[in-house]
GUFISE-792767 format. One record per residue: x, y, z of N, C-alpha, C, CB in turn; residue number from 1. Coordinates in pm, 1 decimal. Glycine has a CB too. Layout:
# residues N
X,Y,Z,X,Y,Z,X,Y,Z,X,Y,Z,NUM
...
This chain:
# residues 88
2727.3,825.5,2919.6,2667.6,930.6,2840.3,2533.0,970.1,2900.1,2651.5,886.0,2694.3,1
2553.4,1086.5,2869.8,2363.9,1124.9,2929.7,2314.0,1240.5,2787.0,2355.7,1259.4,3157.4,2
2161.9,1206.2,2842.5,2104.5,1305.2,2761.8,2084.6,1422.1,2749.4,2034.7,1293.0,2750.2,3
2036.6,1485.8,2719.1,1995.0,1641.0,2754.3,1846.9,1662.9,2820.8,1995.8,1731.5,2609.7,4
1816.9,1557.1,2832.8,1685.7,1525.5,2898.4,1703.8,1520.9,3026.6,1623.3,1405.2,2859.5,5
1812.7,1529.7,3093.4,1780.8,1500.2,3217.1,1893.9,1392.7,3266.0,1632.5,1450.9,3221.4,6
1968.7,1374.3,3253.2,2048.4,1240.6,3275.0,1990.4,1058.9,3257.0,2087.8,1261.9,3426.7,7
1885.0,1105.4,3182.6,1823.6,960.4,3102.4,1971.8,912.1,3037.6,1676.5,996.6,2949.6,8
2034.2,742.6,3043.8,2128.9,725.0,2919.5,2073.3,741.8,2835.5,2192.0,619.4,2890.8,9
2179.1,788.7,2719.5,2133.3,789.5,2553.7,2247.1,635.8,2521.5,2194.4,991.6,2436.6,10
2123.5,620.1,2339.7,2186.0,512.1,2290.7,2316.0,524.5,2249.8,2122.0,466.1,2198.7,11
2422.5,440.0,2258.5,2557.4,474.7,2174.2,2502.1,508.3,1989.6,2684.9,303.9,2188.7,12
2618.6,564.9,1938.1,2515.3,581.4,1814.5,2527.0,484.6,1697.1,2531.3,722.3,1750.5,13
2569.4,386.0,1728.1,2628.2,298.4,1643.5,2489.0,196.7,1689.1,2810.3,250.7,1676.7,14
2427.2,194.1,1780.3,2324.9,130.8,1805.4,2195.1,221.0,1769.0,2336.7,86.7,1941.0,15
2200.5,339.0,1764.3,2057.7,481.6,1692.6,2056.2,407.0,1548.6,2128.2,722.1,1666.4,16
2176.3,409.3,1496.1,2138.1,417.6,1315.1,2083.4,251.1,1337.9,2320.5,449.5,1160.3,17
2156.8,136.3,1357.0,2099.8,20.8,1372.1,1919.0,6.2,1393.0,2178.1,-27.9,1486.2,18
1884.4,60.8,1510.4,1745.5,48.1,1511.9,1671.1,177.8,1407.5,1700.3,55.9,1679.5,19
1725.0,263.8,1381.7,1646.0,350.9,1281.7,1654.7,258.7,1138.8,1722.7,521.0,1264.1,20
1761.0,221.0,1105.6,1761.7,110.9,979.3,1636.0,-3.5,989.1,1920.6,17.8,983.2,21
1641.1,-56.6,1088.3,1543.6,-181.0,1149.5,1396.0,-111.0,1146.8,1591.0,-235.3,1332.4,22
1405.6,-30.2,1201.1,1225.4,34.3,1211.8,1202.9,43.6,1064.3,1191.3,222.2,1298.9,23
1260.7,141.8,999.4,1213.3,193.8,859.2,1206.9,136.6,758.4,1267.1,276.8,816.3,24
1271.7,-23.7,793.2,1261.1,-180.0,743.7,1112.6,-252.3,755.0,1366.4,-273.1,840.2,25
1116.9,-234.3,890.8,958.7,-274.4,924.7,851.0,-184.2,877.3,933.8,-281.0,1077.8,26
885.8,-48.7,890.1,758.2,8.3,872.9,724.7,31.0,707.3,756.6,148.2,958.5,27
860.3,-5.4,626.7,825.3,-8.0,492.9,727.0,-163.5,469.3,979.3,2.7,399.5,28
783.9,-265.4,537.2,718.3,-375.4,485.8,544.6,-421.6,546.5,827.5,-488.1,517.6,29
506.0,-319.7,622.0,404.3,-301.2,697.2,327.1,-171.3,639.6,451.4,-293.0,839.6,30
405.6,-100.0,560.0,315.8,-45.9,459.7,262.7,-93.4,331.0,361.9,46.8,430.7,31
369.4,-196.4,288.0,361.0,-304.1,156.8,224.4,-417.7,166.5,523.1,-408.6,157.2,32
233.1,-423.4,314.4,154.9,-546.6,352.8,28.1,-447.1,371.8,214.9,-650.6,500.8,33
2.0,-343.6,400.6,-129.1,-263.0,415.3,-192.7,-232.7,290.5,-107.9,-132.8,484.5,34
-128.8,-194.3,215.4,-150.8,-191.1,90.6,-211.8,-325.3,53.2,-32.1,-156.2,21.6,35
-136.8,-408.4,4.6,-203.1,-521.1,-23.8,-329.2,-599.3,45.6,-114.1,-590.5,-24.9,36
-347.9,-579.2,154.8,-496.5,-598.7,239.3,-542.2,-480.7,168.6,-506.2,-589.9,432.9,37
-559.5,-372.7,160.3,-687.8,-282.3,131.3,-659.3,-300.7,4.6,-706.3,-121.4,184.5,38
-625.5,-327.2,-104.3,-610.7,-357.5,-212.6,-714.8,-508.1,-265.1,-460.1,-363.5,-214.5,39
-685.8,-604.5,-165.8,-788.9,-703.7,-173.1,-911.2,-676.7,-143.0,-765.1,-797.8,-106.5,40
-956.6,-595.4,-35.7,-1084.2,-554.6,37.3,-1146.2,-456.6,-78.7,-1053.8,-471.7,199.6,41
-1088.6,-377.8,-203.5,-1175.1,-280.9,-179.7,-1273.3,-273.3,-307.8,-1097.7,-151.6,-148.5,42
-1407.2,-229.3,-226.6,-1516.3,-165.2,-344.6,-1579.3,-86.5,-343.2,-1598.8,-215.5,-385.9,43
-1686.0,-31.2,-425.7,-1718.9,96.6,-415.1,-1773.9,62.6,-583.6,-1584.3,223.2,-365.3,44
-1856.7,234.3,-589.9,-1867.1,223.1,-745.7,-1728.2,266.4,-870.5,-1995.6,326.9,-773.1,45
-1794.6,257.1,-992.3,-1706.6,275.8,-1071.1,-1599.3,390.9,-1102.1,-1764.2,257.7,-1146.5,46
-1713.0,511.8,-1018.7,-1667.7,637.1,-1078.5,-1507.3,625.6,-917.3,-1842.4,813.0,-1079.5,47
-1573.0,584.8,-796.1,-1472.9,509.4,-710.2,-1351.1,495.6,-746.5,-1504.8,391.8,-687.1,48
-1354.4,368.6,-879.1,-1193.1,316.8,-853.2,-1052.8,374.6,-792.2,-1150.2,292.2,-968.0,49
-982.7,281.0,-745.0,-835.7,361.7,-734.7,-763.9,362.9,-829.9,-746.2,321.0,-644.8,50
-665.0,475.0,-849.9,-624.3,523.4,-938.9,-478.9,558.1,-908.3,-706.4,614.9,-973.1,51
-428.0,507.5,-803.8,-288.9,543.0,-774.9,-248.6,414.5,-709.1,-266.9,679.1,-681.5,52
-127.2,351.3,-658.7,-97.6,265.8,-673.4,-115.1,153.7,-694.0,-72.0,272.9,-642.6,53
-156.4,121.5,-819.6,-224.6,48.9,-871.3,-102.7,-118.2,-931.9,-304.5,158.7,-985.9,54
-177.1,-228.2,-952.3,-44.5,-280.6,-1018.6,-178.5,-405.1,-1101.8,125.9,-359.0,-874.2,55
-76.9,-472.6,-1217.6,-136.6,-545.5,-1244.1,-183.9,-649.8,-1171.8,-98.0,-563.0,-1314.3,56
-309.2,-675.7,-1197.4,-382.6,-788.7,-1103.5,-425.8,-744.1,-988.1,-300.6,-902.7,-1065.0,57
-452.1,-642.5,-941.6,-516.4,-610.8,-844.9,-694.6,-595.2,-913.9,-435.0,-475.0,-779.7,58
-755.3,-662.0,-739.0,-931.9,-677.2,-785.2,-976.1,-600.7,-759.3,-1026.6,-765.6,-742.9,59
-1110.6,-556.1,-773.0,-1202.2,-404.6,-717.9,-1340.7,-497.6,-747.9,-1182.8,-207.8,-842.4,60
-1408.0,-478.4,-645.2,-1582.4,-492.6,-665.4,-1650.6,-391.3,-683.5,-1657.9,-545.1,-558.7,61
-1695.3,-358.1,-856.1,-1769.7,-244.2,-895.4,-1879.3,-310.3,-829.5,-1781.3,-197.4,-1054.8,62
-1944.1,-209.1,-725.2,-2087.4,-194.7,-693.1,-2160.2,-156.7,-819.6,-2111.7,-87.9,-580.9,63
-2173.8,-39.4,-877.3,-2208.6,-3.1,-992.4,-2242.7,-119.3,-1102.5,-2108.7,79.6,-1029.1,64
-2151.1,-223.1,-1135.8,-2154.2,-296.8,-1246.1,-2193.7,-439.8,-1200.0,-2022.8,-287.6,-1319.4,65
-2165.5,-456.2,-999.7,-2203.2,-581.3,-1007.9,-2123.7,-712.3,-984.7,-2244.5,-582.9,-1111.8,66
-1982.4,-657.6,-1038.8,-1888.9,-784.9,-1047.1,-1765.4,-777.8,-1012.2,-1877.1,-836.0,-1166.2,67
-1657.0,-803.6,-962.5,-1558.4,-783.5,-994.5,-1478.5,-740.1,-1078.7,-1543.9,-829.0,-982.7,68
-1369.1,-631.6,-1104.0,-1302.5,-607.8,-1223.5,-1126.9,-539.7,-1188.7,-1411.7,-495.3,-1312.3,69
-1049.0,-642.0,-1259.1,-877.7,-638.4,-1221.0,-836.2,-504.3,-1362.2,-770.2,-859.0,-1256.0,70
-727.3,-500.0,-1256.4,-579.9,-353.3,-1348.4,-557.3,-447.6,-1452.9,-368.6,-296.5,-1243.9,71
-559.5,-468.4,-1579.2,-448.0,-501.7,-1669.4,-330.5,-374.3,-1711.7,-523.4,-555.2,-1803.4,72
-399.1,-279.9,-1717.0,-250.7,-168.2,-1740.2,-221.0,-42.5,-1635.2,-267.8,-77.9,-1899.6,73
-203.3,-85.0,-1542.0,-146.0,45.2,-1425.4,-110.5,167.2,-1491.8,0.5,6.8,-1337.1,74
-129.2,314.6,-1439.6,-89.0,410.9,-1488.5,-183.5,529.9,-1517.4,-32.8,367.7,-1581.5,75
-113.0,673.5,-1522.6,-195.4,759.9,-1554.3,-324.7,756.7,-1605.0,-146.1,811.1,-1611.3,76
-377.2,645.8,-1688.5,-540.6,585.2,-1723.2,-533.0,425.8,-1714.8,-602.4,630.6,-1901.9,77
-527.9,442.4,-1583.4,-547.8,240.2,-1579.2,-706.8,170.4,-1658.9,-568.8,176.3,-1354.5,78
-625.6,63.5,-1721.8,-747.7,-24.8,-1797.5,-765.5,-121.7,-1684.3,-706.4,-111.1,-1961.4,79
-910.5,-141.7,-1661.5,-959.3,-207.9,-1566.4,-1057.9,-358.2,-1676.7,-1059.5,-78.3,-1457.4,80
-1040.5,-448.5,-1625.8,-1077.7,-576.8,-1769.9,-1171.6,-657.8,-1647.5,-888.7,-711.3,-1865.3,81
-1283.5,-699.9,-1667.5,-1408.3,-792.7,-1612.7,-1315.3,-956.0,-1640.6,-1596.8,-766.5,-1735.6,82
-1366.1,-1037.3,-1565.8,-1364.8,-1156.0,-1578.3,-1258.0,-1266.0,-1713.7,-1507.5,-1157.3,-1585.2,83
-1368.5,-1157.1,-1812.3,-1355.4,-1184.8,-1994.0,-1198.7,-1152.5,-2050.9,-1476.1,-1056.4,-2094.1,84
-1165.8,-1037.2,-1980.0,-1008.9,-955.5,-2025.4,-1152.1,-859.7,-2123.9,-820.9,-1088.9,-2153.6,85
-1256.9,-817.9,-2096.7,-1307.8,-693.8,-2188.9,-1309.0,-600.0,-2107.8,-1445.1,-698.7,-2258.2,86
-1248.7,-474.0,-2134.8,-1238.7,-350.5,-2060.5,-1364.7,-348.4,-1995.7,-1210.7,-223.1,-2144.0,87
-1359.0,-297.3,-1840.2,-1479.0,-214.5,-1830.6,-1445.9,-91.5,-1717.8,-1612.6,-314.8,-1784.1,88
């Protein structure tokens, strides 16, 4: 088989979908894993927080307030709870 490139071989295609399955495997779980590093790393002030993929138990260091403060309720108005479980 050749390509249209030039007589480069092309992959059989039973071996294309195989590695396109495999990449988009990796690159999902290498987005999962990115997420979760900048998810641990991040702070900023309050008005800051993230606000989109959010999950329970994820931390944030309010500059603003000083301390650390985790998601207890993910979602269109995530509740963010200090140390105590008191909103802040």
């Amino acid at each position: 088989m050749s390509s249209p490139l030039g007589g480069l071989p092309q992959m059989p295609f039973f071996l294309g979908q195989a590695l396109e399955r495999f990449t988009s495997a990796w690159a999902g779980w290498f987005s999962t894993v990115h997420g979760i590093a900048q998810a641990t790393s991040s702070s900023g002030s309050t008005s800051s927080r993230p606000r989109a993929n959010l999950y329970v138990g994820q931390v944030y260091f309010d500059t603003t307030l000083g301390f650390p403060v985790w998601v207890k309720t993910p979602g269109s108005s995530p509740v963010w709870v200090n140390a105590s479980g008191a909103p802040s």
